[in-house]
VEXKE-533484 format. One line per 4 residues: number of its first residue (from 1); for each residue x, y, z of C-alpha. Coordinates in nm, 3 decimals. Each point is the difference from the previous one (the first is absolute). Example, Ala and Ser with C-alpha at 12.3 -4.5 7.8 and 13.67 -1.06 7.14 Angstrom:
1 = 1.230,-0.450,0.780; 0.137,0.344,-0.066
This chain:
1 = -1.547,-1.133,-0.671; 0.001,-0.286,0.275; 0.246,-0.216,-0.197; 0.265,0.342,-0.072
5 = -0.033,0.126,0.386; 0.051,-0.365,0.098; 0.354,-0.041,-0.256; 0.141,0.338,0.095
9 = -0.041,-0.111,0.395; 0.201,-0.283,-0.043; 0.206,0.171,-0.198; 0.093,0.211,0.282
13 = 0.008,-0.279,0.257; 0.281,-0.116,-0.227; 0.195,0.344,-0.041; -0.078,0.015,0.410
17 = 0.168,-0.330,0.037; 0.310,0.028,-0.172; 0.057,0.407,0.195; -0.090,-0.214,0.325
21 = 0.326,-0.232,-0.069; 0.200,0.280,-0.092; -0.075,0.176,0.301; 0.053,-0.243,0.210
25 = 0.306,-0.051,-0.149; 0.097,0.295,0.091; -0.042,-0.027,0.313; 0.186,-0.304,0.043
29 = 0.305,0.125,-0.194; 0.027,0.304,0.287; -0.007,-0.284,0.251; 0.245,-0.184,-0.197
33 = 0.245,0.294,-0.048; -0.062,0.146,0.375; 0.132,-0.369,0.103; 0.245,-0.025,-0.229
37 = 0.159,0.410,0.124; -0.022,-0.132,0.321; 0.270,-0.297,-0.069; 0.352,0.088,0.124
41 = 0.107,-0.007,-0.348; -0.169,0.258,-0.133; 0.156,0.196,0.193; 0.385,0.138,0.086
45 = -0.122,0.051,0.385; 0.025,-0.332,0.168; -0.305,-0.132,0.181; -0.195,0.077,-0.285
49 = -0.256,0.286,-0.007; -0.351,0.095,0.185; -0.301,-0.089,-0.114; -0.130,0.388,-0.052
53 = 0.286,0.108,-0.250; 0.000,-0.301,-0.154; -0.396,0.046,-0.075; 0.076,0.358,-0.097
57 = 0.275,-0.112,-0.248; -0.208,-0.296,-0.156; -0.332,0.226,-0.004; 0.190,0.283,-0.161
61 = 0.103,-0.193,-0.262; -0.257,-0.243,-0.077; -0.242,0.302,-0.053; 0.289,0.148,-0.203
65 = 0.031,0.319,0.223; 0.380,0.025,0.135; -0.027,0.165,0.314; 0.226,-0.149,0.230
69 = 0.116,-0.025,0.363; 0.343,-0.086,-0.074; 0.301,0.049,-0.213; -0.111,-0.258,-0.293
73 = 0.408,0.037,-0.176; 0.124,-0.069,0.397; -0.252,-0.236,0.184; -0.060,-0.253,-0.225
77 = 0.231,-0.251,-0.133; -0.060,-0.111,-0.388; -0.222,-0.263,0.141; -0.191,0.267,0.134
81 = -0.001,0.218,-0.300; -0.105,-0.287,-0.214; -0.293,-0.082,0.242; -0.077,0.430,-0.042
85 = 0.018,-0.087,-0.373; -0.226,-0.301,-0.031; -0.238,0.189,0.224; -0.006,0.307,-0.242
89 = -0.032,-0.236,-0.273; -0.295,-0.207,0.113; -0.175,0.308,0.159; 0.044,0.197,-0.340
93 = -0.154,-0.307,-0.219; -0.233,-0.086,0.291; -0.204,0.333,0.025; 0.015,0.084,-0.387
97 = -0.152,-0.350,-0.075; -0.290,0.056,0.310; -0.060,0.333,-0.146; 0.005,-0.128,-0.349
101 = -0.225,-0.311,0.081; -0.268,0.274,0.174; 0.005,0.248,-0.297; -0.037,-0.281,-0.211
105 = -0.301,-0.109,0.207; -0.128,0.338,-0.004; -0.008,0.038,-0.353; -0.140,-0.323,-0.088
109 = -0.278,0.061,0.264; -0.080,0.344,-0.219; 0.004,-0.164,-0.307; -0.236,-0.234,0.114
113 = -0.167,0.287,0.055; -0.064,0.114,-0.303; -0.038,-0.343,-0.240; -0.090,-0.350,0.034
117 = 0.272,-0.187,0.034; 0.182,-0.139,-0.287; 0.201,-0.325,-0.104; 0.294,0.133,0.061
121 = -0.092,0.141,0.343; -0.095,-0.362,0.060; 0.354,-0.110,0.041; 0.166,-0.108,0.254
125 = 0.025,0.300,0.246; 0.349,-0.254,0.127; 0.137,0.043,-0.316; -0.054,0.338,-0.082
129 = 0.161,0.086,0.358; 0.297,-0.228,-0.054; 0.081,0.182,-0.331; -0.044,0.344,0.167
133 = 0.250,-0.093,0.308; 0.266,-0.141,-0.203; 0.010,0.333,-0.161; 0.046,0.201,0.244
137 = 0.252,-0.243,0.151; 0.188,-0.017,-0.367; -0.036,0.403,0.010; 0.119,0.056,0.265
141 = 0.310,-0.215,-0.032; 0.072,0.122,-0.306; 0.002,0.358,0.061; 0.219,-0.055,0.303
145 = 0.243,-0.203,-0.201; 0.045,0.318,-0.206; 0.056,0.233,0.281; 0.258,-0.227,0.151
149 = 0.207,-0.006,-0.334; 0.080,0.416,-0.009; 0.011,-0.033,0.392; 0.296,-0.274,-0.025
153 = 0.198,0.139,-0.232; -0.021,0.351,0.167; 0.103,-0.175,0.311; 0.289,-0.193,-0.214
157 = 0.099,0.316,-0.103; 0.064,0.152,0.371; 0.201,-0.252,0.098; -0.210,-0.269,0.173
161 = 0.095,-0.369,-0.109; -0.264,-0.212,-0.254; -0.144,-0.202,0.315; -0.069,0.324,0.181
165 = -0.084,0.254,-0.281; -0.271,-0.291,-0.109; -0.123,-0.036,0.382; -0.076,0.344,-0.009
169 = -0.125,0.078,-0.313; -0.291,-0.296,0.010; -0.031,0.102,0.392; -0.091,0.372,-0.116
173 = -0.167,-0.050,-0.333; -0.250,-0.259,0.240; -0.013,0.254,0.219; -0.117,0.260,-0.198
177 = -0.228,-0.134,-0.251; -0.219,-0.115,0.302; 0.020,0.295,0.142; 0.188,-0.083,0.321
181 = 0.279,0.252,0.073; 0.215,-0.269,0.198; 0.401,0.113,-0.112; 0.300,-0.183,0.084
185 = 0.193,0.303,0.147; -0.031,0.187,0.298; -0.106,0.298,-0.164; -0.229,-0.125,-0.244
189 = 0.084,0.138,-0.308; 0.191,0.345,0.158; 0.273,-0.164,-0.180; -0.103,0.018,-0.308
193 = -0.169,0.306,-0.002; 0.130,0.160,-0.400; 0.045,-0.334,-0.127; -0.225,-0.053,-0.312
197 = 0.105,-0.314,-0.039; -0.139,-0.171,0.320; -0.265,0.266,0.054; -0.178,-0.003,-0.342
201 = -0.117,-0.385,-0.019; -0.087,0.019,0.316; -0.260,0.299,-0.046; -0.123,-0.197,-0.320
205 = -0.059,-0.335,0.227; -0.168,0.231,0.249; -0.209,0.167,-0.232; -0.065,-0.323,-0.199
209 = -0.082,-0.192,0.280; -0.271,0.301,0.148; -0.180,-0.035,-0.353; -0.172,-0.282,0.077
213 = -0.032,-0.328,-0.179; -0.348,0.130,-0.199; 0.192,0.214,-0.126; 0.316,-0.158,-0.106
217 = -0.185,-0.294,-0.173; -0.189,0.316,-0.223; 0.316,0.165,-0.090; 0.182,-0.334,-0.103
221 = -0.298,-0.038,-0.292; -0.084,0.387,-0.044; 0.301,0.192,0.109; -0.004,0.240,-0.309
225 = -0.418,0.002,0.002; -0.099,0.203,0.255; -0.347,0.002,-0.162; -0.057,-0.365,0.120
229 = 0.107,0.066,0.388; -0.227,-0.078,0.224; -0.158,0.298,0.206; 0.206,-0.160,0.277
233 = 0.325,0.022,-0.181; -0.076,0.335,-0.087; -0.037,0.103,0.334; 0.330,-0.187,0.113
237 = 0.203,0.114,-0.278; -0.123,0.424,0.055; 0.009,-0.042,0.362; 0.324,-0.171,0.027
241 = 0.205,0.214,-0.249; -0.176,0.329,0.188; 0.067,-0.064,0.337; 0.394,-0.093,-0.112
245 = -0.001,0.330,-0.154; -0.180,0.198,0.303; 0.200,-0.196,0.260; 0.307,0.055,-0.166
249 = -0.034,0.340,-0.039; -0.082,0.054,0.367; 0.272,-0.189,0.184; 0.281,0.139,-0.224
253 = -0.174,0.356,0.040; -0.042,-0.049,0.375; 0.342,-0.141,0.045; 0.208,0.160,-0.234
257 = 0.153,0.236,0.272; -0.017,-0.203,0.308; 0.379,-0.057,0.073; -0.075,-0.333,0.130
261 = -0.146,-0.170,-0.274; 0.012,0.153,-0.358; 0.113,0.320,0.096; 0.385,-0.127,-0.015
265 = 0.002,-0.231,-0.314; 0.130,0.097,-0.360; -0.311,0.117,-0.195; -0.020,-0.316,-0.224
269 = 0.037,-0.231,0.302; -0.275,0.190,0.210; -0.251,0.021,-0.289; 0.060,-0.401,0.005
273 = -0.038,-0.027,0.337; -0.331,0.256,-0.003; -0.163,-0.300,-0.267; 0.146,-0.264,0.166
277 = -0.174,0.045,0.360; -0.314,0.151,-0.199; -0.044,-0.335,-0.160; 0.066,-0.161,0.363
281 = -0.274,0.173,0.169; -0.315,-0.134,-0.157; 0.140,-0.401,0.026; 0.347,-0.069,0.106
285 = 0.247,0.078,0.311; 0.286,0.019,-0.121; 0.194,0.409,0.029; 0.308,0.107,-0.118
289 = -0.063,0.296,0.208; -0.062,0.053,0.373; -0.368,-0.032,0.079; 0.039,0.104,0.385
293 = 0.182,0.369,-0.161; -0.273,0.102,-0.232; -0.223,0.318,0.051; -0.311,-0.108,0.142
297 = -0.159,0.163,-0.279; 0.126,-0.255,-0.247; -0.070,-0.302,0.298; -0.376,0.143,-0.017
301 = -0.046,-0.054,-0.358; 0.164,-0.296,-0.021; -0.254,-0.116,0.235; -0.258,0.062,-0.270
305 = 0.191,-0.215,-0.231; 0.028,-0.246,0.225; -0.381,-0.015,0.096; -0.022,-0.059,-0.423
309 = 0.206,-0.244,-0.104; -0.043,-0.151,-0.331; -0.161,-0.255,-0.203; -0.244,-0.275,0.107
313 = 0.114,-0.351,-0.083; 0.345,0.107,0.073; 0.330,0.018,0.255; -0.134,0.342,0.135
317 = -0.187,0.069,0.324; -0.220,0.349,0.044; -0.365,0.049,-0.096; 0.077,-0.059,-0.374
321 = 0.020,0.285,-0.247; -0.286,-0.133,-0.159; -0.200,0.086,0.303; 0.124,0.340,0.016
325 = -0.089,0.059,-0.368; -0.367,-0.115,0.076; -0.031,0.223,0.311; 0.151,0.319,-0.215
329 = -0.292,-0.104,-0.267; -0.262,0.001,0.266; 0.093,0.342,0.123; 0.044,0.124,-0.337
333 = -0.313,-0.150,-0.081; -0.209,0.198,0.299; 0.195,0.337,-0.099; -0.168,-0.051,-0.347
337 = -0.300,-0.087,0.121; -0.025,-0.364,-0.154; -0.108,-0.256,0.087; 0.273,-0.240,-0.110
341 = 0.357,0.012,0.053; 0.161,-0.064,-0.360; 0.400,-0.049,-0.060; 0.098,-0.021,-0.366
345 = -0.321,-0.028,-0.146; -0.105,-0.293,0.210; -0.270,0.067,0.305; 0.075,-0.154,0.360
349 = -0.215,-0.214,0.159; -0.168,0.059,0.284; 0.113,-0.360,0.176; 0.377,0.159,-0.079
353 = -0.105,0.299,0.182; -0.087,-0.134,0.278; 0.267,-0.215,0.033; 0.228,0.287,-0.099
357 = -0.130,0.178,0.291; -0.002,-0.287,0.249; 0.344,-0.087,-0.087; 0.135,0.353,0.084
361 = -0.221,0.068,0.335; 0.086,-0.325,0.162; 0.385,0.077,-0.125; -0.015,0.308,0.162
365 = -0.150,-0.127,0.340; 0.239,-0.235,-0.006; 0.287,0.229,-0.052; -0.145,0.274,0.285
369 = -0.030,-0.278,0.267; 0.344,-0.147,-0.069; 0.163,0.348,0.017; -0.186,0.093,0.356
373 = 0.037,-0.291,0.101; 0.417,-0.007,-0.041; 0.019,0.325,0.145; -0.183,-0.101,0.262
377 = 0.250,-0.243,0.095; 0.363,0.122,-0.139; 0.180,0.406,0.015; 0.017,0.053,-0.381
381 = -0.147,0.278,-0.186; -0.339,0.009,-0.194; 0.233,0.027,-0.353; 0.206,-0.320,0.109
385 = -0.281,-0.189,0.131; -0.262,0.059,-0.302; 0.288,-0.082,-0.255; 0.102,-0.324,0.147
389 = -0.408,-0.109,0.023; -0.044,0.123,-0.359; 0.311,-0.184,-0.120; -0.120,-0.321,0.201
393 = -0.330,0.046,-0.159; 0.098,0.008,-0.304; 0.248,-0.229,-0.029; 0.270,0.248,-0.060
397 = 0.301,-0.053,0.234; 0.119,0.346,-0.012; 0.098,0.116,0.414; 0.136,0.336,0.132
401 = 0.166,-0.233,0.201; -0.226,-0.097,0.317; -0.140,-0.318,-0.059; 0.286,-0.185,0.165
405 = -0.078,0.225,0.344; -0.327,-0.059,0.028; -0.168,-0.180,0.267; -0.052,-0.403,-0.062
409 = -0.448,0.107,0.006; 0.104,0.252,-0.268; 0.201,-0.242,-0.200; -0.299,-0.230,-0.021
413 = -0.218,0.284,-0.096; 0.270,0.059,-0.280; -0.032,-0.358,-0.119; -0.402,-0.021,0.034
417 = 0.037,0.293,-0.213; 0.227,-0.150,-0.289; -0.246,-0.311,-0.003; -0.299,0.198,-0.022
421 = 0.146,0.264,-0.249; 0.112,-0.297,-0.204; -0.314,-0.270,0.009; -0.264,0.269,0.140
425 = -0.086,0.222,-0.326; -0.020,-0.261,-0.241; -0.261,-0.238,0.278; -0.215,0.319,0.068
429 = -0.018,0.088,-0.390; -0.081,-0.354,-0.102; -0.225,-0.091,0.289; -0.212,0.369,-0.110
433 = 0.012,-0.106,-0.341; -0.217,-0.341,0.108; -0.204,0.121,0.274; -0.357,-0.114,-0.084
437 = -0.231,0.280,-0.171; -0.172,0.285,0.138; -0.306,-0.138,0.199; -0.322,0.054,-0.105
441 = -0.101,0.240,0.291; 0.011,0.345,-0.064; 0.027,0.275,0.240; -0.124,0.355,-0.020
445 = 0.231,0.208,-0.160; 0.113,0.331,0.173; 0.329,0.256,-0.073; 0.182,0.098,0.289
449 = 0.198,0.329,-0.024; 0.333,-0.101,-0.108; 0.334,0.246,0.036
């Protein structure tokens, strides 16, 4: 027992390790890319720029988010975009391999758990960490390549010359698959707003990229055996097709007679548009619609979408869905009067409970004191103010159009916000999931009244 406790600790220290250096890498590829904003020839204004938009920019995308201070198509020269790019890029592979690395560290730790280890656990935990990171690098490459080819030639076909249809295809198709939002046009993606051909690949990036890499490496092997998913993949793949449904079902409904948004496309083209900014809400910022014009009804539940997100492991921000799938087991557990929470056959844990529930509470704290606290300090309603926290939070990028006015103490709210939203979840999950066992002590036990 000495010997197994002893392995699986420096197992961990090893698992710890390699998230320490990318973490810290992390943090020096914001300084990097704050420094690198800040350079005259980033930008089209000369004198270069400040040192607070320029660590908005780099923060927004380095934790893939896309909110932004400034007009990304007119600020930045193509130096500047390609620094925006790189940024996305490393920020996308950077948090999906920490995450990855933890959940891997998580799972070996409960394995350990429940056998001695064996041979093949006694590899090297180097090796079996270099194989997992070049797969999510050579993932996520790939599946980028193959949204910039329809993006290209959809962009060939407008008009734009090879050089600049390919710019903007691989720009986009970066963009989206980590979840990032940043567009190459003043209007995001207003301009494109019944185009299939540019909106569809990027809603399958998006949605591919909020799976998660758990999940992607189970469907490559057992796409058309669902009876060997994990109960994770389960979760992701029922949570993320029923919140698309739900959410777009609500904005189109909400929107569909609001003159500003959908209310004055053709039918086909605002149906599109209704899917396209559903599948935005949970993980990306881009909008082919007006955000500031919407009913605050529809800005309300997009908030709750937001405060989601999608799959662990992956480009999106939020609380996970697989967190909100273990807190609707534990209610639906105390309604029955059970005492475990069981999804698809499988029964919770009460460590994933716990976390579960610590996750959400210190989310929601953190969400509360950001929103008092910019209201405190700027004019802007409680609607504007809560969606711009939530969409720092988690890691969305969608604005009703305020984030450039605010105050420079409310910008750096915004941005301890994205960092948080983006590195917080996954540290407070993984640090619960090793947090030493219950003591020994044991208290009396009494039941307040509750409700």
């Amino acid at each position: 027992m000495l010997r197994r406790m002893q392995f699986v600790s420096k197992t961990q220290r090893h698992y710890f390790n390699y998230a320490a250096v990318i973490l810290s890498g992390f943090l020096i590829a914001l300084l990097i890319g704050t420094c690198l904003l800040m350079l005259p020839v980033s930008t089209v204004h000369v004198g270069g720029l400040p040192l607070l938009p320029a660590l908005f920019t780099a923060t927004s995308a380095l934790c893939v988010t896309g909110l932004t201070i400034v007009d990304t198509a007119t600020y930045w020269t193509d130096f500047g975009k390609v620094v925006i790019l790189l940024l996305i890029q490393v920020g996308g592979f950077g948090v999906m391999s920490f995450a990855a690395v933890l959940a891997q560290a998580v799972i070996r730790r409960e394995s350990h758990g429940a056998k001695l280890a064996s041979a093949a656990e006694r590899r090297s935990v180097t090796g079996r960490l270099g194989v997992l990171l070049r797969r999510v690098l050579g993932t996520s490459l790939l599946i980028e390549f193959l949204t910039a080819i329809p993006l290209t030639i959809r962009f060939l076909s407008l008009g734009y010359s090879l050089p600049r249809a390919l710019w903007h295809g691989v720009f986009h198709a970066v963009s989206a698959f980590n979840n990032a939002g940043f567009a190459l046009y003043s209007d995001n993606m207003s301009s494109f707003v019944g185009d299939w051909g540019v909106c569809l690949p990027i809603m399958v990036a998006i949605i591919f990229g909020g799976l998660g890499f758990p999940v992607l490496f189970q469907l490559r092997t057992s796409l058309f055996k669902p009876y060997r998913w994990s109960l994770h993949t389960r979760m992701m793949i029922a949570g993320t097709g029923g919140l698309l449904i739900f959410s777009s079902l609500l904005v189109t409904a909400f929107e569909w007679h609001n003159p500003k948004t959908l209310g004055k496309l053709p039918t086909l083209d605002a149906i599109l548009a209704g899917i396209f900014q559903a599948v935005q809400t949970r993980t990306t910022g881009f909008n082919s619609i007006d955000i500031g014009q919407m009913h605050e009804s529809t800005l309300f539940a997009m908030d709750t979408f937001m405060f989601i997100g999608a799959g662990p492991a992956g480009t999106a921000g939020g609380i996970k869905i697989t967190t909100m799938f273990a807190l609707l087991a534990i209610v639906a557990a105390v309604i029955r009067g059970r005492n475990q929470a069981v999804l698809f056959g499988k029964s919770i844990s009460s460590e994933v409970v716990h976390q579960a529930v610590a996750v959400v509470v210190l989310a929601f704290i953190l969400v509360v004191s950001s929103t008092i606290s910019i209201m405190f300090l700027t004019p802007f309603t409680l609607s504007q103010t809560l969606f711009e926290v939530f969409s720092a939070f988690g890691t969305v990028g969608l604005s009703t159009g305020i984030t450039p006015l605010l105050n420079n103490p409310s910008q750096l709210i915004l941005i301890a916000l994205m960092i948080i939203g983006r590195l917080g979840p996954i540290t407070v999950a993984t640090a619960l999931a090793f947090a030493p066992s219950a003591s020994k002590i044991s208290f009396p036990t009494e039941r307040p009244i509750i409700g």
